[in-house]
C-alpha positions as CSV (number, residue, x, y, z in Angstrom):
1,X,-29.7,16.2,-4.5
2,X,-29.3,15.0,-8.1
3,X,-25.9,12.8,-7.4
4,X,-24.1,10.1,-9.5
5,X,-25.4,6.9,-8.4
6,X,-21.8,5.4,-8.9
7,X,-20.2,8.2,-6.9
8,X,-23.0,7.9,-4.0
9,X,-21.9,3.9,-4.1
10,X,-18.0,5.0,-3.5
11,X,-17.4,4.3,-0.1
12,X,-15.3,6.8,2.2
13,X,-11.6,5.5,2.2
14,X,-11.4,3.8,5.9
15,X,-7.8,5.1,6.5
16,X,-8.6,8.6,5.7
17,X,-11.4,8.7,8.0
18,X,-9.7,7.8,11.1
19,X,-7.3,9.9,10.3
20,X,-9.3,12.4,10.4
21,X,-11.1,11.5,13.5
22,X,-7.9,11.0,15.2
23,X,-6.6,14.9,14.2
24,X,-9.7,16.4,15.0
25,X,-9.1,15.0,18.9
26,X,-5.5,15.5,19.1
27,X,-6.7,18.9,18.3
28,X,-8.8,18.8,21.4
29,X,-5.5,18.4,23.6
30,X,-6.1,14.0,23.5
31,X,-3.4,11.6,23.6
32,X,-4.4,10.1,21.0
33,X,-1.5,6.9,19.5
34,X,-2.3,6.2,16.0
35,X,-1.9,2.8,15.2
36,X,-3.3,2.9,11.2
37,X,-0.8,5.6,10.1
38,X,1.4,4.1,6.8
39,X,3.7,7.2,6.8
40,X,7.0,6.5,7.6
41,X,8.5,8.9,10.4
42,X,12.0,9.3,8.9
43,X,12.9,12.3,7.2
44,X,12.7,12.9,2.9
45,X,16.0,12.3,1.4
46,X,18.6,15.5,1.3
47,X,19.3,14.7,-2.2
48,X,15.3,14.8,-3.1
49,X,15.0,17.7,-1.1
50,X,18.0,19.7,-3.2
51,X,16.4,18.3,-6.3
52,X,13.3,19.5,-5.4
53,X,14.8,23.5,-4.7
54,X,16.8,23.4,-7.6
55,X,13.5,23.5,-10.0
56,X,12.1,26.1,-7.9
57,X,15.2,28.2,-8.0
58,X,14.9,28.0,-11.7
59,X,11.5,30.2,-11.2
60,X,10.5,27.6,-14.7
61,X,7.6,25.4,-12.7
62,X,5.6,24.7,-15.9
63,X,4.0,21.9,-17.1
64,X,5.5,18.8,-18.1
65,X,5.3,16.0,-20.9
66,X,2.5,14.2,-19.8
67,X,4.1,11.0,-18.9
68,X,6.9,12.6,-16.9
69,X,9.9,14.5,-17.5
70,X,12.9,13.3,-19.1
71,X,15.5,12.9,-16.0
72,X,12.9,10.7,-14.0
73,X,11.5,8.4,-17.1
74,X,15.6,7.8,-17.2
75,X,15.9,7.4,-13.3
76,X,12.8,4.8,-13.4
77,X,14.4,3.1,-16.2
78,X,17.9,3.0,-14.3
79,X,16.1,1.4,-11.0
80,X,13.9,-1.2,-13.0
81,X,17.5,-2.2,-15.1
82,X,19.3,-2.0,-11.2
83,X,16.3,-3.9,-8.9
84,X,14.6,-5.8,-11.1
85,X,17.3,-6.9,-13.2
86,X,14.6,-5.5,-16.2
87,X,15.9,-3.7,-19.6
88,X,13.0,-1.3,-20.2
89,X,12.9,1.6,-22.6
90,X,11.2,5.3,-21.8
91,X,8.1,4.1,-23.6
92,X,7.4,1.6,-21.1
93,X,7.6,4.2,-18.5
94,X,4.8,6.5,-17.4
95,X,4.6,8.2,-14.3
96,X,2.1,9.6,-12.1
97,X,1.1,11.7,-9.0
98,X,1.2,8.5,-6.9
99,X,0.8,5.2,-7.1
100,X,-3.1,5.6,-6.2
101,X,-3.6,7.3,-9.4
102,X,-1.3,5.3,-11.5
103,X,-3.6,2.1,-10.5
104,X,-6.6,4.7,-11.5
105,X,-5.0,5.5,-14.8
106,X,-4.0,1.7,-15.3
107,X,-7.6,0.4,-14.8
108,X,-9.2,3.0,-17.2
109,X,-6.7,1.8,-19.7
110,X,-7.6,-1.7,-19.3
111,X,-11.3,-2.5,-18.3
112,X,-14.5,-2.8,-20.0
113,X,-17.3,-2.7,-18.0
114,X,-17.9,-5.4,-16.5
115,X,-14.5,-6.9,-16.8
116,X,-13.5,-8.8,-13.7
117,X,-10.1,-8.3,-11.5
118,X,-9.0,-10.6,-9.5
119,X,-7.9,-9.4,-6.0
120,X,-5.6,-11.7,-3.4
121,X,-6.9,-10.9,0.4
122,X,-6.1,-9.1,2.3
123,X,-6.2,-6.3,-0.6
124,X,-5.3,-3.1,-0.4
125,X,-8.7,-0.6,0.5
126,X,-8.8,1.2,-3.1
127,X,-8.4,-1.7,-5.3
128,X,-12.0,-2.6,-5.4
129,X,-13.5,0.9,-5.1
130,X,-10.9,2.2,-8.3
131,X,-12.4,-1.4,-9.9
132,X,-16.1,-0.3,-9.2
133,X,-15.8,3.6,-10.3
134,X,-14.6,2.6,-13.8
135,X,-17.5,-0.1,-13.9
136,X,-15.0,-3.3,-13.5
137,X,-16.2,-6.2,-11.4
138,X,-13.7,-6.8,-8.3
139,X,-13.4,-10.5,-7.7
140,X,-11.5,-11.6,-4.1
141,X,-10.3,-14.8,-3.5
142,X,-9.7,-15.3,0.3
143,X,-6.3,-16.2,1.9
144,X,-4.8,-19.9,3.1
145,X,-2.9,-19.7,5.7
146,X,-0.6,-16.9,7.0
147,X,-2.4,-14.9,4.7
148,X,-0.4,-16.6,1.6
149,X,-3.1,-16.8,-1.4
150,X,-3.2,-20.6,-3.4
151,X,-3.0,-20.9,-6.9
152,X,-5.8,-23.1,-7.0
153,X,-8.0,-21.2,-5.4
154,X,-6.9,-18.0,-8.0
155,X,-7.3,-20.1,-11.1
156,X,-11.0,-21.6,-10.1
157,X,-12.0,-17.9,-9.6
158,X,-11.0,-16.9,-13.7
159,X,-13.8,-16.9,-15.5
160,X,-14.5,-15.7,-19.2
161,X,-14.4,-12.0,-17.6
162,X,-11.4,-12.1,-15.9
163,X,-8.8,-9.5,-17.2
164,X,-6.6,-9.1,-14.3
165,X,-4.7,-10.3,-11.4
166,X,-3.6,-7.7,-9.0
167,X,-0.7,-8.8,-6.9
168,X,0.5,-6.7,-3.5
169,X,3.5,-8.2,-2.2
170,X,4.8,-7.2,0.6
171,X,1.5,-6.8,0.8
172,X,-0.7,-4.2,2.9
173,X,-2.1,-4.7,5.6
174,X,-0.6,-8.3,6.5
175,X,3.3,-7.5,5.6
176,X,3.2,-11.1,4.4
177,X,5.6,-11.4,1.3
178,X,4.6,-14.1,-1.5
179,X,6.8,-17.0,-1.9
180,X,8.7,-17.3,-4.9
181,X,6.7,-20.4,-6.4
182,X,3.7,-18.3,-5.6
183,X,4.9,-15.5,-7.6
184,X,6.5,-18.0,-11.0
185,X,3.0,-19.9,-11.3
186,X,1.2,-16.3,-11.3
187,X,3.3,-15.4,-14.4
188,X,3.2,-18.3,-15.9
189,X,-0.4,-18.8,-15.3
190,X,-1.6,-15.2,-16.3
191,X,0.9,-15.8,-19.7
192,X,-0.4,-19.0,-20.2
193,X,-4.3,-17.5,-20.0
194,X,-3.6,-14.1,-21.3
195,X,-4.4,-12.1,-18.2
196,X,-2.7,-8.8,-17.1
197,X,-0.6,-9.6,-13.8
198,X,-0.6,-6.8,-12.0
199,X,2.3,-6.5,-9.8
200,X,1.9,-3.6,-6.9
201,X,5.4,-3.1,-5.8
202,X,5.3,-0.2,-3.4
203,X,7.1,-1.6,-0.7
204,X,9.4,-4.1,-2.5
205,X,12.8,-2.7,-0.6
206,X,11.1,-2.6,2.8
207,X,11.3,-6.5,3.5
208,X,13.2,-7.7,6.3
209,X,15.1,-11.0,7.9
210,X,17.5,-10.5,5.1
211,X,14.8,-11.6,2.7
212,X,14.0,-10.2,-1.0
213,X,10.3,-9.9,-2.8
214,X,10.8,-11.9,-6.1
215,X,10.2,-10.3,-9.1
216,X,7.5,-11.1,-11.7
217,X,10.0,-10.5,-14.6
218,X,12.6,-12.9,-13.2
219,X,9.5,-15.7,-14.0
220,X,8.8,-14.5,-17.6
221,X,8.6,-16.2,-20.9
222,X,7.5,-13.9,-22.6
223,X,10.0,-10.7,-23.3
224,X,8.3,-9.0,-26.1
225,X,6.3,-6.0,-26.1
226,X,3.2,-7.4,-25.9
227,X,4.4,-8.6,-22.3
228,X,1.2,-8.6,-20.3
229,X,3.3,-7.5,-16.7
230,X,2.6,-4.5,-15.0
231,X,4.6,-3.1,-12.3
232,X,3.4,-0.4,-10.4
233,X,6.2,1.4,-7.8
234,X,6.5,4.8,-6.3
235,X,8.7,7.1,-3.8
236,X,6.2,7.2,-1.0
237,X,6.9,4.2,1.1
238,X,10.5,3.2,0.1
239,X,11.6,7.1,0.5
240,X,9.1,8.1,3.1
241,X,8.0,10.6,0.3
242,X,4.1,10.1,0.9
243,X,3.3,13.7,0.6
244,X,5.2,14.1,-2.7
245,X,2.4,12.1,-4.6
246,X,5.0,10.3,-7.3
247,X,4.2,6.9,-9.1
248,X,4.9,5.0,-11.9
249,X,3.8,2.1,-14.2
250,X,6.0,0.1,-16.2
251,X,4.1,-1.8,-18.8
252,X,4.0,-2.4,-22.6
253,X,4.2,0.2,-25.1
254,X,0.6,0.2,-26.1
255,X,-0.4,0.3,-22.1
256,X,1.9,3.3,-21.6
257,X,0.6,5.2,-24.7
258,X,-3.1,4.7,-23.3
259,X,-2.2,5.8,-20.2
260,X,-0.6,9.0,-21.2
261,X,-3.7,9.7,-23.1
262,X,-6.0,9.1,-20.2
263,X,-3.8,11.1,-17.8
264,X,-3.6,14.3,-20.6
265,X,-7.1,13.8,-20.3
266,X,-6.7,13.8,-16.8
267,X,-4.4,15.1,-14.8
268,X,-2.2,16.3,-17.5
269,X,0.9,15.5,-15.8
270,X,2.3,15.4,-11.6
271,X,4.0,18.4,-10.3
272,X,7.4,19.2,-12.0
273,X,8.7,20.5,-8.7
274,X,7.7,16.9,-6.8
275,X,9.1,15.0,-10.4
276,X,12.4,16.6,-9.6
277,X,12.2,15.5,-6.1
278,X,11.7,12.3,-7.0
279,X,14.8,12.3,-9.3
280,X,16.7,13.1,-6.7
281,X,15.6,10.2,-4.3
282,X,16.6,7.8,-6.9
283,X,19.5,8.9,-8.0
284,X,20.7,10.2,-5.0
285,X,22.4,8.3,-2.1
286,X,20.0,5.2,-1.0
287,X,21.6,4.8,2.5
288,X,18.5,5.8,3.8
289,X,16.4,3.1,2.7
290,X,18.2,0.9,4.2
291,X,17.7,2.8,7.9
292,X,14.4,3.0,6.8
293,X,14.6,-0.5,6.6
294,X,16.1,-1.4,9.5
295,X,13.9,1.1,12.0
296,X,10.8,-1.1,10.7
297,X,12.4,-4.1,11.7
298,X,13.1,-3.4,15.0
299,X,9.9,-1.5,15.3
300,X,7.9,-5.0,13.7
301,X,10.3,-7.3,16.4
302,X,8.8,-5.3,19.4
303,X,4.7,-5.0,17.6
304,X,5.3,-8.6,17.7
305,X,6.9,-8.9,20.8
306,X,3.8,-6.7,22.5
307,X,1.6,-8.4,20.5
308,X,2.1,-12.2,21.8
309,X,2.1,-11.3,24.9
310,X,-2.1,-10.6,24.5
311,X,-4.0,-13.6,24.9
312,X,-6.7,-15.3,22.5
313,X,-5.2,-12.8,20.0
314,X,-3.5,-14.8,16.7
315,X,-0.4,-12.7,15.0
316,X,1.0,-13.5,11.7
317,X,5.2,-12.1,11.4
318,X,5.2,-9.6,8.2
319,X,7.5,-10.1,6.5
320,X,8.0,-6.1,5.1
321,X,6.0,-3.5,5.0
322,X,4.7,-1.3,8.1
323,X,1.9,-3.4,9.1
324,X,0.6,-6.4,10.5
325,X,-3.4,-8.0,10.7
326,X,-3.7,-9.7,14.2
327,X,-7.2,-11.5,14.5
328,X,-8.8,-10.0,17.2
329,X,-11.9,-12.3,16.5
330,X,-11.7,-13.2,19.7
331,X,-12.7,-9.9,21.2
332,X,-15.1,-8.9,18.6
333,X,-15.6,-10.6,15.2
334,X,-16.7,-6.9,14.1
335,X,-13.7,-4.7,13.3
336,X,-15.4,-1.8,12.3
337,X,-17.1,-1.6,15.3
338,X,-13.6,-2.7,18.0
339,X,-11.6,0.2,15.7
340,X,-14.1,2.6,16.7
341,X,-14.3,1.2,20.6
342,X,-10.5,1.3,20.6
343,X,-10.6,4.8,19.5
344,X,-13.6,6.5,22.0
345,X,-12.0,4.4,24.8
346,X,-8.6,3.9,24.4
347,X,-7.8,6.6,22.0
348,X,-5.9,4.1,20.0
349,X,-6.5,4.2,16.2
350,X,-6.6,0.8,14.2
351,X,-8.1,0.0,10.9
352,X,-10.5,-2.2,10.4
353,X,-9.7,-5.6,8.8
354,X,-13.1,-5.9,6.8
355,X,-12.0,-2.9,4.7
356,X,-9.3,-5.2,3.6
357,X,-11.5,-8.2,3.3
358,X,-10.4,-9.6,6.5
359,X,-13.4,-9.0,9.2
360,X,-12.3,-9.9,12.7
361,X,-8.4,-8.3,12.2
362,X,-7.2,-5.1,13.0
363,X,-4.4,-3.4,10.6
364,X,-2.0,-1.9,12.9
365,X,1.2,0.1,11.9
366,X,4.3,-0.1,13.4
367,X,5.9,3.1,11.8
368,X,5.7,5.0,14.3
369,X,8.2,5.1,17.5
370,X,8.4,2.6,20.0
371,X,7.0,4.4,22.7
372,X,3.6,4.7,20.7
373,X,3.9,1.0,19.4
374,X,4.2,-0.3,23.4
375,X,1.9,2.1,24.6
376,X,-0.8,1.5,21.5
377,X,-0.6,-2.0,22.1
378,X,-0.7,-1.6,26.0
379,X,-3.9,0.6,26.1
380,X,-5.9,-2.1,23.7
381,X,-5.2,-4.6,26.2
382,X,-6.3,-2.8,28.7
383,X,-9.4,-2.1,27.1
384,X,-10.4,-5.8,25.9
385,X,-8.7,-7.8,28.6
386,X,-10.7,-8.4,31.4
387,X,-7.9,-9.8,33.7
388,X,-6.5,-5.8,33.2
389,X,-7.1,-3.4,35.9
390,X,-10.0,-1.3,35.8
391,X,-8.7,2.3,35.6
392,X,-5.7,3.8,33.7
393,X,-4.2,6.9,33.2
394,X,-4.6,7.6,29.0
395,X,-2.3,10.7,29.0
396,X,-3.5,12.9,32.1
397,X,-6.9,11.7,32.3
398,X,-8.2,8.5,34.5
399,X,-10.2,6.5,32.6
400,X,-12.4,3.5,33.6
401,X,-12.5,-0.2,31.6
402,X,-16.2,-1.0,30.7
403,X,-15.5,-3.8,27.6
């Protein structure tokens, strides 16, 4: 067939495919324990919920100004003002039916072909495919230790090209949150050089030891509207709202105003029913982020706790997020091909670190409950350990070791 070279070049989206493989043989009555899942288990706010049934009560589901309606451009004003101690105005705000497509609509914006964007590993799996499909150069610069990029390193990897720095912290897959002196030389670097900094903030309130993520703007010289600071933020992660598909950028006028016109364009605008919804969650009581919170905290104390216990394997604590990127090098420096071992023999799904530009690790998510997070970890040390015992039971089936 007569395909798009560029769209034959796209590859498959790593997290989607397990999870795919992993439904298709729970369907088929296996125990499968997904360990690659980041979809919080706790339930969607009551207040986003109500919001949400209100608009459909109304019988008015119609479309919507194409950079959001009204009530949440306020409510995303609000929280920047509240958590990022940030004035912004409604034309700085656009939003979007997730934070996937608000990096899509923020890259078609911004690059020329053949513009380069720098990416800190471990990235996140769509920033260099997105990069790639609107003919932008991704450019990674690898980790230091504990997965903490160097400012060094970021600057020699600027060339003439460069028009971006994308930042995730807390950052998936390692749940590794940058220091603040990290995050001030980044802003002061990309002001200094004219780059867009690029801050991906989708799981800024899920940090935990007490700790906060700094903020970019709390770094910034430069206040005007020519600011060159993106934030990117959404509902899924903080809210547990993943299937609600709400995001936002807040940027510069001029940014905003190119956006909305490549999202009419587009998408023309996200759901009105899942906007209200989203209105709701933020305005609505916030307790639950905090529970939120707290269950991933636990849940990351016993991941680690299972997790040190497993010899030649080195863990790195997150610091937020869902996740953490143990090397499993020692095992199998191939992580596409242990995820899919761990999966036929263990029925334990983990992503593989090379999609995240970290061969040798394994992403696993600690989302889920603790039974699966012992058990997971339990079943891959069965399988790779050869001090385990030969034969298990993986749900009501013996199975035999052969690593």
């Amino acid at each position: 067939m007569n395909l798009s070279q560029l769209a034959l070049e796209i590859k498959e989206s790593p997290t989607l495919a397990l999870n795919e493989k992993a439904r298709v043989l729970k369907e088929k009555g296996e125990a499968v324990i997904h360990l690659g899942a980041g979809e919080p288990k706790s339930k969607v706010p009551f207040d986003a919920i109500l919001s949400s049934a209100a608009r459909l009560n109304t019988a008015e589901i119609r479309y919507t100004p194409t950079e959001g309606i009204p009530e949440l451009i306020k409510a995303v004003v609000r929280y920047t003002e509240q958590h990022y101690q940030k004035i912004v105005g409604p034309q700085n705000v656009i939003v979007a039916s997730g934070a996937k497509q608000a990096f899509y609509n923020l890259m078609m914006t911004l690059l020329n072909p053949q513009d380069e964007v720098l990416l800190l590993a471990p990235y996140w799996v769509s920033y260099p495919e997105i990069i790639r499909m609107l003919h932008g150069k991704p450019v990674v610069v690898a980790p230091g230790e504990r997965f903490q990029p160097r400012l060094d390193d970021i600057s020699r990897a600027v060339t003439a090209k460069t028009k971006a720095i994308v930042v995730n912290s807390p950052n998936n897959p390692s749940g590794v949150v940058y220091p603040e002196d990290l995050i001030r030389g980044l802003v002061e670097f990309c002001e200094k050089k004219g780059l867009y900094l690029i801050m991906d903030d989708i799981y800024h309130k899920l940090v935990f030891d007490g700790k906060t993520a700094p903020s970019c703007y709390a770094f910034a010289k430069d206040h005007s509207d020519s600011s060159r600071l993106i934030v990117i933020n959404g509902v899924s992660k903080m809210y547990a709202m993943t299937g609600f598909r709400i995001g936002w950028i807040v940027a510069n006028t001029q940014i905003v105003k190119t956006c909305i016109n490549v999202a009419a364009q587009n998408t023309s605008c996200p759901s009105v029913v899942t906007q209200a919804a989203a209105v709701g969650a933020l305005n609505g009581d916030q307790s639950g982020v905090d529970a939120l919170r707290l269950t991933l905290e636990n849940n990351r104390n016993v991941m680690m706790n299972e997790l040190n216990s497993f010899a030649g394997l080195k863990t790195t604590k997150p610091d937020g997020t869902f996740y953490c990127l143990p090397d499993f090098s020692a095992y199998d420096k191939d992580s596409g091909r242990l995820s899919k071992f761990l999966l036929e023999k263990a029925l334990v799904v983990a992503v593989p670190g090379v999609e995240f530009g970290m061969e040798g690790h394994l992403r696993l998510s600690y989302c889920g409950t603790i039974k699966e997070i012992k058990e997971g970890v339990a079943r891959i040390k069965w399988a790779l350990d050869p001090k385990s015992p030969d034969e298990i039971f993986i749900g009501d089936r013996k199975t035999k070791r052969n690593w």
